[in-house]
C-alpha positions as CSV (number, residue, x, y, z in Angstrom):
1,X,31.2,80.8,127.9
2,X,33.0,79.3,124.9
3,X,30.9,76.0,124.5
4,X,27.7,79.1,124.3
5,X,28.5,80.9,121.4
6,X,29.0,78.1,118.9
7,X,24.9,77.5,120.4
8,X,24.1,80.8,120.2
9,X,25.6,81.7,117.0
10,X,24.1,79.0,115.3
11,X,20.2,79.8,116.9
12,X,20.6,83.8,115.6
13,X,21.8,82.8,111.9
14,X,19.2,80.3,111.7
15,X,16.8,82.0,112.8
16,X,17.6,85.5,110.8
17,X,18.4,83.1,107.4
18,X,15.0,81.0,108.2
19,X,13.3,84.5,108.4
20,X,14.4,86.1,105.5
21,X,13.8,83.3,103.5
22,X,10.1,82.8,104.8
23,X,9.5,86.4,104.4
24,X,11.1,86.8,100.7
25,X,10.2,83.5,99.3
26,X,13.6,83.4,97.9
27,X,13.6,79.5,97.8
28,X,9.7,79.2,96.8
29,X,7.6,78.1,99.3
30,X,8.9,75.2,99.9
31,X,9.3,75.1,103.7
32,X,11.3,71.9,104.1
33,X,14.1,73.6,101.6
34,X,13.9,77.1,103.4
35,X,14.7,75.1,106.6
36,X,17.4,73.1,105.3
37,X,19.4,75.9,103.5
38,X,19.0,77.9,106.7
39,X,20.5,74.8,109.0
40,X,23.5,74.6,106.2
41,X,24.0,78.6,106.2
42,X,24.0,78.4,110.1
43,X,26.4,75.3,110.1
44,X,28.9,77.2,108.0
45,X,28.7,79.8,110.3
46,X,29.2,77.5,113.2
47,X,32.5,75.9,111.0
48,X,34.0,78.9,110.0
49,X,36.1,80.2,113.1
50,X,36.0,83.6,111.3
51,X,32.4,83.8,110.1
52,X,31.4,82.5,113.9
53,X,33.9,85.1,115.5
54,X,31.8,87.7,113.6
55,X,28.7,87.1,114.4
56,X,29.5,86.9,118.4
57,X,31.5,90.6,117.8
58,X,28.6,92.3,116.4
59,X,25.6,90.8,117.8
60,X,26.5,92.9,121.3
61,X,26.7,95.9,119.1
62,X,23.6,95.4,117.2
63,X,22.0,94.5,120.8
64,X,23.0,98.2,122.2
65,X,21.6,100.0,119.0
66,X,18.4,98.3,119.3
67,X,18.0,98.9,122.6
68,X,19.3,103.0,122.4
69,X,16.7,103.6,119.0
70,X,14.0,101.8,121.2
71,X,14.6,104.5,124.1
72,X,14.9,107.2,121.6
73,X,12.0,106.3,120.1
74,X,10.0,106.4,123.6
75,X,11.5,109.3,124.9
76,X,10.7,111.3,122.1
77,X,7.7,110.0,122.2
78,X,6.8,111.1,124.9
79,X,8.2,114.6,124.9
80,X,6.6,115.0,121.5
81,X,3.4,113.3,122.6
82,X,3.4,111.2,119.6
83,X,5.7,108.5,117.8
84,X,5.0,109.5,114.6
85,X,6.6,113.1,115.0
86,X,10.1,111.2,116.2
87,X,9.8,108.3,113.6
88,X,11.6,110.5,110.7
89,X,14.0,109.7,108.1
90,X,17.0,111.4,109.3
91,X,17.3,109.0,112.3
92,X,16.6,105.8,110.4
93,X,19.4,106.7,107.9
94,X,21.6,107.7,111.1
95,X,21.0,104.3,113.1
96,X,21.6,102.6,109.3
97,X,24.8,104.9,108.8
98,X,26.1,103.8,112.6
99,X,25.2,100.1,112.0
100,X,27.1,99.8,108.7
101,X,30.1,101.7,110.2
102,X,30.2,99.0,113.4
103,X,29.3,96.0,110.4
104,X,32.7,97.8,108.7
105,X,34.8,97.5,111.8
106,X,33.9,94.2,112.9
107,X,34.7,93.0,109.4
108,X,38.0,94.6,109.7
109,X,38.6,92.9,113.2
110,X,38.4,89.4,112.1
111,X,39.0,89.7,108.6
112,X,42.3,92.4,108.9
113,X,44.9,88.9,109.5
114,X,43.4,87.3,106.3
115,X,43.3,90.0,104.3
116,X,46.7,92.2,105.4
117,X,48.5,90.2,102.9
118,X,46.5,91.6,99.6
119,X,46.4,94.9,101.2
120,X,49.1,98.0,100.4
121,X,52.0,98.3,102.6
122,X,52.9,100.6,105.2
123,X,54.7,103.8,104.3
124,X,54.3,105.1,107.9
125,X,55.8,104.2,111.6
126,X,54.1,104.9,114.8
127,X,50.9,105.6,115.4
128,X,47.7,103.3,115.5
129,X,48.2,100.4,112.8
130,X,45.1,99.8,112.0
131,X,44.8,103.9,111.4
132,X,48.2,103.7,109.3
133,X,46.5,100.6,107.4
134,X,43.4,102.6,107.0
135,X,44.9,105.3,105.4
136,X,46.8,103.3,103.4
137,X,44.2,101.5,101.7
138,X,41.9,104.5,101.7
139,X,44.2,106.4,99.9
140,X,45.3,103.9,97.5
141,X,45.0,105.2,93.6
142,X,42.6,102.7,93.0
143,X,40.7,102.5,95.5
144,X,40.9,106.4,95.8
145,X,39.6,106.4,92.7
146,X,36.4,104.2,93.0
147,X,35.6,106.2,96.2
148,X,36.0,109.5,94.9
149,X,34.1,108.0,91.4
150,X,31.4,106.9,94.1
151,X,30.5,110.5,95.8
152,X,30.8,112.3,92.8
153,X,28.0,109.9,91.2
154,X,26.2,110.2,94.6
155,X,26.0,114.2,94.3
156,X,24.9,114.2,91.1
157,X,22.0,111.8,92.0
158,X,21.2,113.8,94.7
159,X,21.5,116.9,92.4
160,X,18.8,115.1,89.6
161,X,16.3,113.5,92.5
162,X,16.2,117.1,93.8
163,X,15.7,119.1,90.5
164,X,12.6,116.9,89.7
């Protein structure tokens, strides 16, 4: 199983890289430099013990997601009788909202050992760690701050888009 997931690893970021750059025309149209960026992109990923680690944690994840919205998609539609009345905005935001949290927590998997050093220390024993670590960093002044700065700016969008 180890000697597949450098393989496999490799074929999904080349793939999703090749794709995106084909589809935005970030590098022009050039298709011999979109292909080339994308086998350097998917070689670092390869390289990189951490970047390669997260990629085979999440793709699983991103897997079950895809598969759950596809059978919530065709059971709804057919209960509702069409697709159109279950394709709606609040689930679309909800599978985005779950998918950033599981992006989040893989990040904080394989990253956590490299970054625990720049993070705050603990002020609390027993308990989950990475919950204690959590909280700490959370409620850090700073980064308190920002967040709190962050939903208050995000309420008062919300408040202007709606008065309009």
């Amino acid at each position: 199983m180890s000697y597949i997931v450098p393989v496999a690893v490799f074929i999904l970021v080349f793939i999703l890289v090749y794709t995106i750059f084909k589809r935005t025309l970030l590098l022009g149209s050039n298709e011999a430099l979109q292909v080339i960026a994308s086998f350097i992109i998917a070689l670092l990923f390869v390289i990189v013990p951490a970047a390669q680690k997260y990629v085979a944690l999440i793709t699983p994840w991103f897997v079950v997601f895809l598969v759950t919205i596809f059978f919530l998609l065709l059971l709804g539609g057919f209960t509702a009788g069409k697709l159109e009345a279950v394709m709606n905005p609040g689930l679309a935001w909800t599978f985005f909202a779950l998918l950033l949290i599981t992006f989040v927590i893989s990040a904080s998997q394989v990253l956590g050992p490299v970054l625990r050093p720049y993070l705050p220390g603990r002020t609390a024993t027993g308990g989950v760690p990475f919950l204690i670590t959590l909280k700490d960093v959370v409620f850090y002044p700073s980064v308190f701050g920002t967040l709190l700065l962050l939903v208050l700016a995000m309420i008062v969008t919300w408040i202007l888009i709606k008065s309009k």
